[in-house]
C-alpha positions as CSV (number, residue, x, y, z in Angstrom):
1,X,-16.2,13.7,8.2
2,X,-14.4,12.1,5.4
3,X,-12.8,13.4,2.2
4,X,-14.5,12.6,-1.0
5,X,-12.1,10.4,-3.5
6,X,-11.2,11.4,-6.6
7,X,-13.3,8.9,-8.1
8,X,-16.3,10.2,-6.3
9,X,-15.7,13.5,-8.0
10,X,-16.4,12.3,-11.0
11,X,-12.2,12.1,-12.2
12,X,-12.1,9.7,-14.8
13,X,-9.1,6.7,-13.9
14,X,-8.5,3.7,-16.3
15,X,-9.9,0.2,-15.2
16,X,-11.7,-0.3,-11.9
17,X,-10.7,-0.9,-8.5
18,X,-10.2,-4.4,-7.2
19,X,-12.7,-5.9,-4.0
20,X,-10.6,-3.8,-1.3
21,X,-9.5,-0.7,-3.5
22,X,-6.1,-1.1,-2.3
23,X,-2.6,-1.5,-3.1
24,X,-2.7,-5.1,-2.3
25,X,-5.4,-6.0,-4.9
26,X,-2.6,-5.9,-7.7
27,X,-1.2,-9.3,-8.4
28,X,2.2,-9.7,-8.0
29,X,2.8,-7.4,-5.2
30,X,4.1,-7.7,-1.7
31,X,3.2,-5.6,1.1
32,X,4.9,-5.8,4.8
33,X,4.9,-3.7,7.5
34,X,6.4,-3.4,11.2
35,X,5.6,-1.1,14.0
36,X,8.0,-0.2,16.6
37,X,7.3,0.8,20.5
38,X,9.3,1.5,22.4
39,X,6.8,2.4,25.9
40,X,9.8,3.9,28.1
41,X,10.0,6.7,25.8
42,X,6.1,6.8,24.7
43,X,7.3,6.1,21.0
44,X,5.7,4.8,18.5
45,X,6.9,4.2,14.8
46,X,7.3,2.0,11.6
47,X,8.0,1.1,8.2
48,X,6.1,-0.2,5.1
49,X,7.7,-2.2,2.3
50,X,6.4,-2.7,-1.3
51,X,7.8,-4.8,-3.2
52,X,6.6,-4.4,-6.8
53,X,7.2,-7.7,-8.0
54,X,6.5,-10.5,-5.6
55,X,8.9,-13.5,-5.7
56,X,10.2,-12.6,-9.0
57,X,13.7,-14.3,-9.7
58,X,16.2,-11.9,-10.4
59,X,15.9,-8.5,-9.0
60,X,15.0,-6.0,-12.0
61,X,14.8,-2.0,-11.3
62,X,11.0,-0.4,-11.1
């Protein structure tokens, strides 16, 4: 069984959500990601970068 989301609930959000209601719908952004295993150990793990504005030119705080 699955939560219900917010929006189901009737909690009003400006706009509408893109075609996969996700992060990487916004334009501009960047989304990586790496796992690490590591099967001696039974370890699994990773990390997820987003980078808020894409290729811009000069780096400029969020």
């Amino acid at each position: 069984m699955t939560k219900p989301r917010a929006r189901d609930l009737g909690l009003p959000f400006p706009g509408t959500p893109g075609p996969l209601n996700a992060i990487t719908d916004v334009a501009g952004v960047h989304v990586g990601f790496t796992t690490l295993t590591d099967p001696a150990r039974d370890m699994r793990t990773g990390v997820t970068a987003i980078i808020p504005r894409g290729d811009a030119c000069a780096p400029m705080p969020v």
